[in-house]
C-alpha positions as CSV (number, residue, x, y, z in Angstrom):
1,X,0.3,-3.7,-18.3
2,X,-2.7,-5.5,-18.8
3,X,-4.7,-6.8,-16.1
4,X,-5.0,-10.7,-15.5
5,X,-8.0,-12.2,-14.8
6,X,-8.4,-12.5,-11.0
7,X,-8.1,-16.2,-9.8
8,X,-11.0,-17.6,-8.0
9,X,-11.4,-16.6,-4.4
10,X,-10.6,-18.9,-1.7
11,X,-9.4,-19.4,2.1
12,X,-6.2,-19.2,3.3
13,X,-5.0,-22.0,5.4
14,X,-2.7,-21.9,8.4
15,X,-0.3,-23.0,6.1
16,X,-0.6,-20.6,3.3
17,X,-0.7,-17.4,6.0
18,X,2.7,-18.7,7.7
19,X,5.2,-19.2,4.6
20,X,3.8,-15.8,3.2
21,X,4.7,-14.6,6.6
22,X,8.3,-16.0,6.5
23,X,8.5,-15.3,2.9
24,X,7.7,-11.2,3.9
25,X,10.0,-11.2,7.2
26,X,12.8,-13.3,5.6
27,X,13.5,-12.5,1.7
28,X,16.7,-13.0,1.7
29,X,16.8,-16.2,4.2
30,X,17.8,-19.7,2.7
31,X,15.0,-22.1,1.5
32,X,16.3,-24.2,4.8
33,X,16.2,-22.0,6.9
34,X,12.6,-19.9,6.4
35,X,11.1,-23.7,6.2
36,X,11.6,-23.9,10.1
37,X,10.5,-20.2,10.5
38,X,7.3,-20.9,9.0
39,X,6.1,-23.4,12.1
40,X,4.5,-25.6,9.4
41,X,5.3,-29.2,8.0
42,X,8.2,-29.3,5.2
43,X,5.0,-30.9,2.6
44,X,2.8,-27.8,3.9
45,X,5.5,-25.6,3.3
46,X,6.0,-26.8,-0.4
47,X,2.4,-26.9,-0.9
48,X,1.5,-23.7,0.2
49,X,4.8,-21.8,-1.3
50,X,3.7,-23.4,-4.9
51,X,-0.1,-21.9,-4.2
52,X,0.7,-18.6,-2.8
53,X,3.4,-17.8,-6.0
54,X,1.9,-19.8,-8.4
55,X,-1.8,-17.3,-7.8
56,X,0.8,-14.1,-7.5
57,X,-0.7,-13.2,-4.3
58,X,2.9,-13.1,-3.3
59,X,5.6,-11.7,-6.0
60,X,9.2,-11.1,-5.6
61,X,11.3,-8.3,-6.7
62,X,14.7,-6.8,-6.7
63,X,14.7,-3.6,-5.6
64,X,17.3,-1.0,-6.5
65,X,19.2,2.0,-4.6
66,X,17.4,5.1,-6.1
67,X,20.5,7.2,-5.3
68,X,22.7,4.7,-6.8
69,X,21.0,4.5,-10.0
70,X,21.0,8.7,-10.5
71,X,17.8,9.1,-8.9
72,X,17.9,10.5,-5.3
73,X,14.7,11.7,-4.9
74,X,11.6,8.9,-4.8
75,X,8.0,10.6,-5.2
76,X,4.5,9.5,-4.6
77,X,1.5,10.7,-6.4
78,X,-2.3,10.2,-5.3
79,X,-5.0,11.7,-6.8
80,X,-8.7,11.4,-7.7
81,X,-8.7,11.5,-12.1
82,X,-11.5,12.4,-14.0
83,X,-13.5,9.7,-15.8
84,X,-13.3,11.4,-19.4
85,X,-9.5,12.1,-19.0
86,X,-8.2,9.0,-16.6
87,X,-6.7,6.8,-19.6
88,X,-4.8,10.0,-21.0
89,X,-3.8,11.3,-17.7
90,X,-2.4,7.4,-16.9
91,X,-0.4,7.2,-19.7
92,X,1.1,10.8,-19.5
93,X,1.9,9.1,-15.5
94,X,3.6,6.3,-17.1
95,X,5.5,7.5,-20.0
96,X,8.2,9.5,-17.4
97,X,11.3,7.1,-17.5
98,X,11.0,7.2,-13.4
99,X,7.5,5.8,-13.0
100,X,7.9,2.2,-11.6
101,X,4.6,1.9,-9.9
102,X,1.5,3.2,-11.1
103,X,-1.8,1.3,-9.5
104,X,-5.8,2.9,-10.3
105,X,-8.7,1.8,-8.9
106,X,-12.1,3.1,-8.8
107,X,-11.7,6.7,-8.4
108,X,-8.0,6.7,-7.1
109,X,-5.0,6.5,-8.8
110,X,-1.6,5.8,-6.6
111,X,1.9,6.6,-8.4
112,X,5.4,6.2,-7.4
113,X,8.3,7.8,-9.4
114,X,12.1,7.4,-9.1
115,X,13.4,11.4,-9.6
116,X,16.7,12.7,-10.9
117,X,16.4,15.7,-8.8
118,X,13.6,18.2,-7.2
119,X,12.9,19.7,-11.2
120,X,12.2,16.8,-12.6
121,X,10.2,16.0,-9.5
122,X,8.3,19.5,-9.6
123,X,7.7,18.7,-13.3
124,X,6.0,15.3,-12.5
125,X,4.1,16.9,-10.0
126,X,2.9,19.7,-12.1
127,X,1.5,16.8,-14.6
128,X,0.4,14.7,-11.6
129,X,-1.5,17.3,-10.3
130,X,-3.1,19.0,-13.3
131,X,-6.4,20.4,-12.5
132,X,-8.2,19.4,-16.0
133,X,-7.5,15.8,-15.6
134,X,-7.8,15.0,-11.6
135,X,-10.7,16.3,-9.2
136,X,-7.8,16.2,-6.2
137,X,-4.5,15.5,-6.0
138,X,-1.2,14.7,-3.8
139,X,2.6,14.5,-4.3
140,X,5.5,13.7,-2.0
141,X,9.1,14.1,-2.9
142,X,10.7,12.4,-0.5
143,X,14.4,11.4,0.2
144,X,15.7,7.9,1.1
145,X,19.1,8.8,2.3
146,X,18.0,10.9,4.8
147,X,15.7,8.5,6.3
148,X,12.3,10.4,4.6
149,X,11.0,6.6,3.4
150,X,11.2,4.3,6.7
151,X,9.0,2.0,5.5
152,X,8.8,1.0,1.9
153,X,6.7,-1.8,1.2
154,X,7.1,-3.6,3.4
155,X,4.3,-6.1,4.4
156,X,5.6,-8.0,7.4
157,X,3.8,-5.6,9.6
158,X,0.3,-5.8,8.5
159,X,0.8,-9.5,7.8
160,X,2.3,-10.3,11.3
161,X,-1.1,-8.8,12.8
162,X,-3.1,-10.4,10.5
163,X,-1.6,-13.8,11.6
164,X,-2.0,-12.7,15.5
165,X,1.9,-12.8,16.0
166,X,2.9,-9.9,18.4
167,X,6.4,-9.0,16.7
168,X,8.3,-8.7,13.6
169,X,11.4,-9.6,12.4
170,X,12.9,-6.7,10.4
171,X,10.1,-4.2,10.1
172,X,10.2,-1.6,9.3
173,X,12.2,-1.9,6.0
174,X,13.1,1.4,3.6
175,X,14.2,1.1,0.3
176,X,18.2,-0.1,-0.3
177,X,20.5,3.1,0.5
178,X,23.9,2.7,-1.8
179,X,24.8,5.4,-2.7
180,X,27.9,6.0,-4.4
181,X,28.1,4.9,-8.0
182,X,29.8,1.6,-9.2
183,X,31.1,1.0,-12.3
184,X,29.7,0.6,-15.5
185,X,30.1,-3.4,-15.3
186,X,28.3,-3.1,-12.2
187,X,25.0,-1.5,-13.9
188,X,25.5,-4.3,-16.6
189,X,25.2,-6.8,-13.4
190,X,22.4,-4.8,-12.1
191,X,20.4,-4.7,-15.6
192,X,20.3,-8.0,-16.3
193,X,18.7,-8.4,-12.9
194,X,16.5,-6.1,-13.2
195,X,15.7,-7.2,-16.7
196,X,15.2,-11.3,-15.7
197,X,12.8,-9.7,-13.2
198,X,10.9,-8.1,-15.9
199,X,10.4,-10.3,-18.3
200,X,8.9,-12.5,-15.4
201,X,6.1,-10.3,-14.6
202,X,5.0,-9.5,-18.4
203,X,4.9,-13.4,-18.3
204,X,2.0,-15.6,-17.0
205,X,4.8,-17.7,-14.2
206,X,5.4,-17.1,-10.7
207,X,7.3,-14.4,-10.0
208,X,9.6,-16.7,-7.7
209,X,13.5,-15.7,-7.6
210,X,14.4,-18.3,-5.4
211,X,17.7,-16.5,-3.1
212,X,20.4,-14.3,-3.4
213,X,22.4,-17.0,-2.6
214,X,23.9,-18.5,-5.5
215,X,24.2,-15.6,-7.7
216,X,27.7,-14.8,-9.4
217,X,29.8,-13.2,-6.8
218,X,29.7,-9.9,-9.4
219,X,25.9,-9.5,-8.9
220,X,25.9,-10.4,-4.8
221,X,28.4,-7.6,-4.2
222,X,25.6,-5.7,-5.3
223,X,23.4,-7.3,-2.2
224,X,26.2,-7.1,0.3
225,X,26.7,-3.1,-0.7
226,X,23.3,-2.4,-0.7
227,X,22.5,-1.3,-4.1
228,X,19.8,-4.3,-4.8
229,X,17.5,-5.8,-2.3
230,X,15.6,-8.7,-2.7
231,X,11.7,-8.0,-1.7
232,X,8.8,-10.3,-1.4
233,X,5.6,-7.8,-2.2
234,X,1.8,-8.3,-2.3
235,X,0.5,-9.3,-5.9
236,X,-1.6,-7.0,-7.7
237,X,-4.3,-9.5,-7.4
238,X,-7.3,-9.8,-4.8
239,X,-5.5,-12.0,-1.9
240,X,-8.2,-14.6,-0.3
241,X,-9.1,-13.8,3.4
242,X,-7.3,-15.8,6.6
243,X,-10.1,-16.5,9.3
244,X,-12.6,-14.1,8.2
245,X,-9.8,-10.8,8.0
246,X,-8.6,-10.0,4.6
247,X,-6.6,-7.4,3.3
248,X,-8.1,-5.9,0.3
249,X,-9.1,-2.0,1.4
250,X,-6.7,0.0,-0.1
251,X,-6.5,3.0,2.0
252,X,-3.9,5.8,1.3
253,X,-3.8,9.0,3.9
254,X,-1.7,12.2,3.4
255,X,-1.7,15.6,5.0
256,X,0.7,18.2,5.8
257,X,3.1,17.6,8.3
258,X,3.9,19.3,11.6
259,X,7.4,21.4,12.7
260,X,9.5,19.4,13.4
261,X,8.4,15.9,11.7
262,X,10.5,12.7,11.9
263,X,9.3,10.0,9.6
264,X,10.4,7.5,12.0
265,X,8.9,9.2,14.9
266,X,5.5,8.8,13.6
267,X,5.6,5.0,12.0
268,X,6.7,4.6,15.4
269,X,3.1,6.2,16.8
270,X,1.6,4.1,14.6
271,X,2.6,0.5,14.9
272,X,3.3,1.3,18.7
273,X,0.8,3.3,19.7
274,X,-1.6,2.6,17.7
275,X,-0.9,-0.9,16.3
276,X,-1.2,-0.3,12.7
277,X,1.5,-1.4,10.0
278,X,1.5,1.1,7.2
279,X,3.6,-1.0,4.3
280,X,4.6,2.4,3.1
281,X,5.4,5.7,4.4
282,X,7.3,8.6,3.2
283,X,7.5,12.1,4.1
284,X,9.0,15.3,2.9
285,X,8.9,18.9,1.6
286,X,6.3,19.3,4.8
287,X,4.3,16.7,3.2
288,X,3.4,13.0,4.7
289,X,1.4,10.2,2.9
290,X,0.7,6.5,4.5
291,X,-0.6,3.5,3.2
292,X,-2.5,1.1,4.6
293,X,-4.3,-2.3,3.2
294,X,-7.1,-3.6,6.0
295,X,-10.9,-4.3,6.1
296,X,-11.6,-1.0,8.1
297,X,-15.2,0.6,7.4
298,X,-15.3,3.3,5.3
299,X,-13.3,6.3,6.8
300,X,-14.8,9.5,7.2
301,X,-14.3,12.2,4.7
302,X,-14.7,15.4,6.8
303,X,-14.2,16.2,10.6
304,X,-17.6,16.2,11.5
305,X,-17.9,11.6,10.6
306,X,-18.1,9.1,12.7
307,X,-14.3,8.0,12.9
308,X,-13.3,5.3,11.4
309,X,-10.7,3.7,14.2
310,X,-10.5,4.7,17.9
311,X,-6.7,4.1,17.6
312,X,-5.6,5.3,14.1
313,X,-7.5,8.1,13.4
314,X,-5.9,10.3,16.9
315,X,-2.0,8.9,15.8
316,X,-3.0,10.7,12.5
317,X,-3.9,13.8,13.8
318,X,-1.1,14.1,16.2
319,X,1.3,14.3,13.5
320,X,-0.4,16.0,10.4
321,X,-3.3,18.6,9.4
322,X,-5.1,19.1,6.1
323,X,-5.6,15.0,6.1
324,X,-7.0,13.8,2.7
325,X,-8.5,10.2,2.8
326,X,-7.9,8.1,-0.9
327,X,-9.6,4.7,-0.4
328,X,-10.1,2.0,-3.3
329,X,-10.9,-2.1,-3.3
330,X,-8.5,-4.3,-4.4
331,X,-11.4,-6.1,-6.4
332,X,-11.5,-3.3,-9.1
333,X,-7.0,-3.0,-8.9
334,X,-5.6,-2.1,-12.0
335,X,-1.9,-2.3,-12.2
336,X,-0.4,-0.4,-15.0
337,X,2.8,-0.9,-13.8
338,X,3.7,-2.8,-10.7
339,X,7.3,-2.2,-9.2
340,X,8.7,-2.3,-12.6
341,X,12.5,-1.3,-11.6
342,X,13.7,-2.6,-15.1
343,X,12.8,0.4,-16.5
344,X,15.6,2.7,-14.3
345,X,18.2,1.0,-16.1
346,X,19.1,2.1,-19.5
347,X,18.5,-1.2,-21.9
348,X,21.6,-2.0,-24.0
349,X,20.3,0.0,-27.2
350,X,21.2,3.0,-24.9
351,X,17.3,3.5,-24.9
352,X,15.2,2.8,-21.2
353,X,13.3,-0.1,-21.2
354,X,9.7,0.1,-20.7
């Protein structure tokens, strides 16, 4: 996936900050009904929903069950690649028929991988790890159905803070849990879904899917059973600030986890205690990794530096040891793939898509 050029850099209004707001709490809400949520005009509304999609700062998605497409395991990869090798390590990382995400910026390369089972996800993280193409390296297997992903992102968090608003709506979110298979017509639902969805993003139009609602009573079943969601995510673009805060620090943190460790538990230390929204958290195999986007200063890469946040940096040491810091600016963002779920479904050839 190639990267578009970035649009230019502006403000966000009131406006723009509220309907993405509504947009990230209320995916699945009626056009009617998240136009009251957003506290802004009905013209503001439309004007700001045709900016926001129309620049990609926003995107939407359908998101599939990872059990319910023969892939119960979901792992995440972070890892420092070396200059000479990045472009061969990055397409080894995207040729295995579960990668779905796979962002790099400078000096930090994030990848997330639908798995059939633990082999095939000791096999990706053999190759995600290999010591003559990354400096350092990370990999979580993690498992949905037993509550190892509680957030999945999810933006509403970091957004609600952003906009000074002191709740959320349905944060935190994990990925869609259906588990037992449906029939093969039901895939074939599911496909061209996933499919529409695709050929949106290799395209140069919003990636706007309007509602659930509406859809053929054969392909909302797969809504009301929870084998698709519908998610509104960040673009893979720079998003402009909102009253001086922005959101463009990518900062990823993982570390090895203490006995016992709940998942849940600790999102809940960190957007309780210490009121930061990770959009994405999974842990597992005594492994934890969390994700962050912010404007923080640079964090500290040993012990001994000046910490980076009073509140965050104590919630992370409660739960974990060994913590690794992976940081990166949305201004250099490459996305070589960028939730592509199409390609978990087998294309009608018999062959994945890609």
């Amino acid at each position: 996936m190639k990267p578009r050029s970035e649009p230019l850099l502006t403000t966000l209004t009131r406006s723009d900050a509220l309907t993405m707001l509504a947009f990230f709490s209320h995916a699945d809400a009626s056009e009617s009904d998240r136009l009251q949520l957003t506290e802004v005009s009905r013209t503001s509304y439309h004007d700001s929903r045709r900016r926001i999609y129309g620049a990609r700062w926003i995107e939407d998605r359908y998101v599939p069950s990872p059990a319910w497409l023969g892939y119960p395991l979901v792992g995440f990869g972070l890892s420092r690649p070396l200059a000479d090798h990045q472009d061969e390590y990055l397409r080894a990382a995207a040729s295995f028929p579960g990668a779905v995400t796979l962002w790099v910026t400078a000096g930090c390369a994030f990848g997330m991988f639908f798995l059939r089972d633990g082999n095939e996800g000791d096999r990706v993280a053999a190759a995600w790890s290999d010591p003559t193409r990354v400096s350092d390296a990370t990999f979580v297997m993690a498992d949905p159905l037993h509550g190892e992903v509680p957030v999945f992102f999810d933006y509403e968090g970091l957004w609600s803070h952003l906009c000074g608003r002191m709740g959320t709506t349905g944060y935190p979110r994990g990925p869609p849990v259906g588990e037992a298979p449906l029939p093969l017509s039901s895939q074939e639902f599911a496909r061209s879904l996933l499919q529409e969805v695709g050929s949106l993003v290799r395209g140069n139009e919003p990636v706007y899917l309007h509602r659930t609602i509406g859809l053929r009573r054969s392909q909302q079943v797969l809504f009301d059973k929870g084998y698709l969601s519908r998610r509104v995510v960040l673009g893979p673009g720079r998003t402009p600030p909102y009253e001086g805060r922005d959101v463009n620090r990518l900062l990823f943190v993982s570390g090895t986890t203490q006995t016992p460790f709940s998942p849940a538990a600790f999102l809940s230390t960190l957007a309780g205690g210490a009121r930061v929204f990770p959009y994405l958290l999974a842990g597992g195999g005594g492994k934890c990794l969390v994700a962050f986007l912010g404007q923080a200063e640079a964090p500290p890469q040993s012990e001994s530096a000046a910490a980076f946040s009073s509140r965050l940096l104590p919630a992370l040491r409660s739960q974990l040891s060994d913590i690794k810091v992976f940081q990166g600016e949305v201004a250099s963002f490459v996305p070589w793939l960028h939730h592509a779920y199409d390609r978990l479904v087998p294309a009608n050839s018999g062959q994945r898509s890609r």
